[in-house]
N, C-alpha and C positions, 0 to 999 in steps of 0.2 A: 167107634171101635178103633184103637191102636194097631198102624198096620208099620209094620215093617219094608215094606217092599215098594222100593225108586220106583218113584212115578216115570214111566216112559220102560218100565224093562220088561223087553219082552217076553211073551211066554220058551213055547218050544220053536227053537228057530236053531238047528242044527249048527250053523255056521257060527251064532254070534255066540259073544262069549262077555257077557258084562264087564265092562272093566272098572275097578274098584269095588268098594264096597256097598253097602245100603246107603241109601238118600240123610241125609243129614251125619254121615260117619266124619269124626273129627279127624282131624289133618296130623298126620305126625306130625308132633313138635308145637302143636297149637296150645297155648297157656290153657293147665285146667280155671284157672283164676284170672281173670280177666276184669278191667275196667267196667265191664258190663254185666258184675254181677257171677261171674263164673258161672254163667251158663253155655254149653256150645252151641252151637248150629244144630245140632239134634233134636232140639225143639222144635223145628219148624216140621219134622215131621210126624214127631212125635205128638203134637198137640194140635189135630187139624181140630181140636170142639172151641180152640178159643181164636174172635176173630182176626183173619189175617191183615184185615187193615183197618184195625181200633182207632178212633180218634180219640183215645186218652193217650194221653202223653206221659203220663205215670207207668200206665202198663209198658208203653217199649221201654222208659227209662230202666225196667228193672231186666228187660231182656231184648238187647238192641238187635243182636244176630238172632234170633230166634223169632222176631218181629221181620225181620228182613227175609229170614226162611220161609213166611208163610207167608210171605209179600210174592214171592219167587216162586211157591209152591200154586198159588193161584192163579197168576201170570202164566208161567211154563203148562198148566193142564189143559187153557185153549189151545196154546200153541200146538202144542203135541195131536192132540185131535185134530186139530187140521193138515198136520203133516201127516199122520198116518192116513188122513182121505187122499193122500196124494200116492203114495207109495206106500206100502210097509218095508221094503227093503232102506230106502232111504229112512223113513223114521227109525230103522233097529240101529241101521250104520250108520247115520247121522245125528239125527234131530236128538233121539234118545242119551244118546253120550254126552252131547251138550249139555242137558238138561239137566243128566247126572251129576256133568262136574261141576255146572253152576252150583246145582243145590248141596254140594259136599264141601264147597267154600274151602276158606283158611280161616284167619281170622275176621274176616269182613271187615279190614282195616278202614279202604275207604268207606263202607254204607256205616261203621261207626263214626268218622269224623264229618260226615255229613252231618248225621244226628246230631252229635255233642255239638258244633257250632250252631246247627239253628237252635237248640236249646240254649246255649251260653246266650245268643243272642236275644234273647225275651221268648222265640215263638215256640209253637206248643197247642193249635188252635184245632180243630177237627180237619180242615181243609191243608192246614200244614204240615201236620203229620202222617194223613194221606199221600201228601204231595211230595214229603222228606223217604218215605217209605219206599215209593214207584222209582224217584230218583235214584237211592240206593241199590234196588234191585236194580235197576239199568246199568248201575257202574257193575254191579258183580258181573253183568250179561257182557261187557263190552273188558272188562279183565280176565272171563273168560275167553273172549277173541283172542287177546292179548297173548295169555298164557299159550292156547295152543297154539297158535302161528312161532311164537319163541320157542314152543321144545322145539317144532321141525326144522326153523332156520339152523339150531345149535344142535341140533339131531340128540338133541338129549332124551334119553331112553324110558326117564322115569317123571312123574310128578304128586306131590304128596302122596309117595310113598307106595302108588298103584305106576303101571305103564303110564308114559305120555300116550296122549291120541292116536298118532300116527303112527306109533308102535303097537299100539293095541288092533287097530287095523289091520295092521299089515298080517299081524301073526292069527287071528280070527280067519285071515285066506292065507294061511303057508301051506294048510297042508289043499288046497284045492286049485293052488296056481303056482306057476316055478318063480321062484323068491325074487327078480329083479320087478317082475308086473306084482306081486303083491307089496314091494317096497313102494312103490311107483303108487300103487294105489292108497296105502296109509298116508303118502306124501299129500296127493289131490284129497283126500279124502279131511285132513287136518286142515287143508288153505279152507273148503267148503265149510269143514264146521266152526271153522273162526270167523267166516266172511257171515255165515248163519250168526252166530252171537251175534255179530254185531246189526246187523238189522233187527233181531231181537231188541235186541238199546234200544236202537233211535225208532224202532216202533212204539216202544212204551212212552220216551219223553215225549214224543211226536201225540201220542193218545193224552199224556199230562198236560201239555200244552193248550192242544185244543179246549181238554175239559176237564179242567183242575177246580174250578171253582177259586182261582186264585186271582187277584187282580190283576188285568191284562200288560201293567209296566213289570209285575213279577214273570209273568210268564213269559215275555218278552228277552228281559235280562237272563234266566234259567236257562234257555234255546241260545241264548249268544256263548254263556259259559257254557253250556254243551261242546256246539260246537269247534271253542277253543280247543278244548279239552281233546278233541277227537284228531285235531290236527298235529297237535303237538307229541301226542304219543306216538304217532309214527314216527313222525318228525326224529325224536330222541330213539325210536326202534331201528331205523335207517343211518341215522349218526353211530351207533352203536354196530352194526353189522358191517358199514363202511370202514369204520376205523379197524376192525378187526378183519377187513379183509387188505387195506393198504398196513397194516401195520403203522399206525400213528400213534405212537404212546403218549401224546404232550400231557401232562395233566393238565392247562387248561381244556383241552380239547373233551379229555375225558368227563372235564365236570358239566360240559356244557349239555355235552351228552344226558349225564346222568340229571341234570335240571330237567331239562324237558323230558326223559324218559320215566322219572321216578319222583322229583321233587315236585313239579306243576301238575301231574297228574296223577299223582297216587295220594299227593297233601294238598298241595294248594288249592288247588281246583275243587274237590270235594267240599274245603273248609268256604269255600266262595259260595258254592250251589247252597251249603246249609246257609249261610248269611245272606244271599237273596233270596231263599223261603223263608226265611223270619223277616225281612223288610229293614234289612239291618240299613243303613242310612250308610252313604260312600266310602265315608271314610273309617270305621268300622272296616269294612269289609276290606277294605285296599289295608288297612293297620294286620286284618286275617291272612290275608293272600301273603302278606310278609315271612310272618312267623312260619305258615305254610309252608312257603319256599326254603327258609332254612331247616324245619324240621326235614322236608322233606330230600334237602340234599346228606343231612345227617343219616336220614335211613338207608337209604343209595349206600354212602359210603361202610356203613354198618354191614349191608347186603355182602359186601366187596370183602370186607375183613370177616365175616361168615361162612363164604364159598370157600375160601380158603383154610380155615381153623375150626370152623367149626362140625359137632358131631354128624354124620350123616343121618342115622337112627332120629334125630332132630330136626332138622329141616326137609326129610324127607328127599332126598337128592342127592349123588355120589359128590362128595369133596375133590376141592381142586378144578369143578369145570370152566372155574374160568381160563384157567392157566393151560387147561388141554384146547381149549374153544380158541386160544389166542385173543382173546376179549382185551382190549384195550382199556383196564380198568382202572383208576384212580390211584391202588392202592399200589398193583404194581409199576405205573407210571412213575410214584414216587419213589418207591423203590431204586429202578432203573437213576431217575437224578440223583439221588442219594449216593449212591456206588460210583457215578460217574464224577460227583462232586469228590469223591473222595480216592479217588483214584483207581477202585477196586474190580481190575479187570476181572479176576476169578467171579464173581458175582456178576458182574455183568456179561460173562461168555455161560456162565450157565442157564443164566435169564433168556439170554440167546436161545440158547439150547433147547428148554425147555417148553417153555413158553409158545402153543399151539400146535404141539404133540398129543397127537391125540390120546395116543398108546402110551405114554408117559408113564412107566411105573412109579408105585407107591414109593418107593424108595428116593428116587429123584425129585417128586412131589414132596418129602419132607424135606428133601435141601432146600430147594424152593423156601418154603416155611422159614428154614431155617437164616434164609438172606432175608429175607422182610422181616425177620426180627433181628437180627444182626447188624441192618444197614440201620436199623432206627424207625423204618416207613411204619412201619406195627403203633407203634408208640405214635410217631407224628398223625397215622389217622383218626386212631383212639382220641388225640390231646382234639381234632378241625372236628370230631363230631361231638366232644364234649362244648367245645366254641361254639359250635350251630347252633344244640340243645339250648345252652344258654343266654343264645342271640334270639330266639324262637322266644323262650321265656319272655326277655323282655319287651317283645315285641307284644305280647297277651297282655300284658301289664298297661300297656298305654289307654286299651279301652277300659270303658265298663262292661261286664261283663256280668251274668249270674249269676252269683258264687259259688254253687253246688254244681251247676253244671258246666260251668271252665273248671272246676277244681278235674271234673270226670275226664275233659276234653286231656288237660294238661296229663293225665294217669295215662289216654290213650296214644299220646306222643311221648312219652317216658317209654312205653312199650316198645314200640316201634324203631326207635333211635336208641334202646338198649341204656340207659340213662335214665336210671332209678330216681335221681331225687335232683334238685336244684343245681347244677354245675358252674363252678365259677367257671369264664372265658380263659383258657390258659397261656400265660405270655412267653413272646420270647421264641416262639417254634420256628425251626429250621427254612430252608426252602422260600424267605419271602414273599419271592413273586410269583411262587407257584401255587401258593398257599394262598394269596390273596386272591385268585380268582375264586374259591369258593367263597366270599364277601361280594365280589363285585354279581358271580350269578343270584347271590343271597339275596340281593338288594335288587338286582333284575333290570 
């Protein structure tokens, strides 16, 4: 029987207050049509009669998130029964919210590009796809970390489209504590449910590892890329809250950031963990982690020229936070050299001005706008992520690969880097040497 109602939510519990919608509800701004067949995440709860961890590889080809939803859906229903023996208070204000927003996803960029490389790669086997499946879920559990530790650092209010965590917390006790202890507590309450995802993770890879049925040099390489993986996102979370707290706008600095914070772990990494569940042979895999890397500093940058231009009602998140957050981002880094190469104190005293105001009205927010596209930066980041896109390409090109399913891989990287169809490298862009640091992180 078809049930509508998130796993983990509580019945009658006065105080709580669900935050978002039903278990598998799509993301604002999440493509109806997708490299995966145009199915959303709604599957995974909409269809508990088919199994959540098929070992045909045919069935998730036609519905990769939807496969990863009931990969999740299985996972998260022990977990939750043994938090609720522990506490109900912590499972309604905790465990359950996690669980929520794992299973409401976005696009499940990374547990797609997991997929699409082990499949490009030849595998496909019953123990592979098991094993491609638990890994994906683990990355949605540890981007969930991810996710709510970054609203509270940037105290951003909302996320796909419902409250962030620690905003939902807080205002569940406004009206039963005086508002400094229930900010206080939405705060602690977001570090606990991100520090919870993440041992969620490395619980599941830690149970893959052990007992995957995978050959023990696979299982061994999977646990090494994990662990890379888990370092580096901080890594790039910490560069990123640093530089926006000294105010360091270098753009090499920024890219270095957005490499480790978004290109090695949100592409590269994924495209690796699929290549060593297929038994892709080294160089394969190091030729993947390539492409990776510059798609994923493409998306990064993409992210950067989004926060700023693009529709709220779409991304599910107020426009301009990087420019209220003082986020030392790529796009306005260039910006900033751009104005200064060119004389243009006006622009650059507004950029001043603006730039980590919280309160920044709309108004000033479109000047903003309006100097990143005046100074040229708009156009110069457009031209480095159409250059990635196209570096990434050829970097797929070098293996072999199986046709149907790199054809899928390359749909899910045109996605994501906004980069519909094949893009020549564009010559001649401004900025040199500021520009070439996205090559030298590309190349790694």
């Amino acid at each position: 029987m078809r049930s509508t109602q998130a796993i983990g939510r509580p019945t009658a519990d006065p105080q709580h207050r669900p935050p978002g919608g039903p278990v598998g509800h799509q993301e604002i701004g999440e493509p109806v049509g997708t490299a995966d067949g145009g199915r959303s995440s709604r599957a995974a709860a909409d269809a508990p009669s088919r199994p959540a961890r098929s070992g045909c590889a045919l069935v998730v080809d036609d519905d990769v998130p939807g496969a990863v939803g009931r990969e999740l859906h299985e996972l998260l229903t022990g977990v939750l029964a043994g938090c609720r023996g522990l506490s109900t208070v912590f499972a309604h204000d905790i465990a359950e919210r996690v669980a929520r927003f794992a299973q409401r996803g976005g696009r499940r960029v990374r547990a797609r590009l997991v997929w699409w490389s082990l499949r490009s790669c030849g595998g496909g086997d019953p123990a592979q796809v098991r094993a491609a499946l638990r890994t994906a879920a683990a990355l949605e559990l540890i981007q969930t970390c991810a996710l709510v530790h970054d609203d509270l650092m940037d105290q951003a209010p909302t996320r796909r489209g419902s409250p962030a965590l620690h905003a939902d917390v807080e205002r569940q006790y406004s009206d039963t504590a005086p508002r400094p202890v229930a900010r206080r507590l939405g705060a602690s309450a977001a570090v606990l449910a991100g520090d919870l995802a993440l041992a969620w993770a490395d619980d599941a890879l830690t149970g893959l590892v052990l007992d995957s049925g995978l050959p023990p040099g696979t299982a061994h390489r999977l646990n090494d890329v994990w662990r890379t993986l888990r370092t580096e996102m901080v890594a790039g979370q910490y560069l990123d809250v640093q530089g926006q707290a000294t105010s360091v706008p270098a753009p090499a600095r920024t890219l270095r950031a957005a490499c480790l914070k978004s290109a090695r772990y949100t592409v590269e990494r994924p495209l690796e963990l699929g290549a060593v569940l297929a038994g892709a042979d080294a160089a394969t895999t190091r030729t993947l982690c390539r492409a990776g890397r510059c798609a994923g500093l493409a998306f990064q940058l993409r992210d950067d020229v989004n926060d700023l231009f693009a529709d709220p009602h779409v991304t599910g998140k107020p426009a301009g936070g990087d420019v209220r957050e003082g986020k030392p981002t790529y796009l306005l880094a260039v910006a900033r050299a751009l104005a200064t190469a060119s004389g243009d104190l006006s622009a650059l005293g507004l950029l001043e001005r603006a730039v980590g105001r919280a309160n920044l009205p709309e108004g000033a927010l479109a000047e903003v706008r309006d100097i990143v596209v005046a100074t040229g930066a708009r156009d110069t980041v457009e031209a480095k992520i159409a250059q990635l896109a196209g570096r990434c390409l050829h970097h797929l090109g070098k293996v072999p690969l199986e046709p149907r399913a790199a054809a899928r891989l390359r749909a899910v990287l045109a996605e994501i880097t906004g980069t519909p169809g094949r893009l020549p490298a564009p010559a001649g862009l401004p900025l040199g040497a500021a520009l070439t640091g996205a090559e030298t992180e590309a190349d790694g």
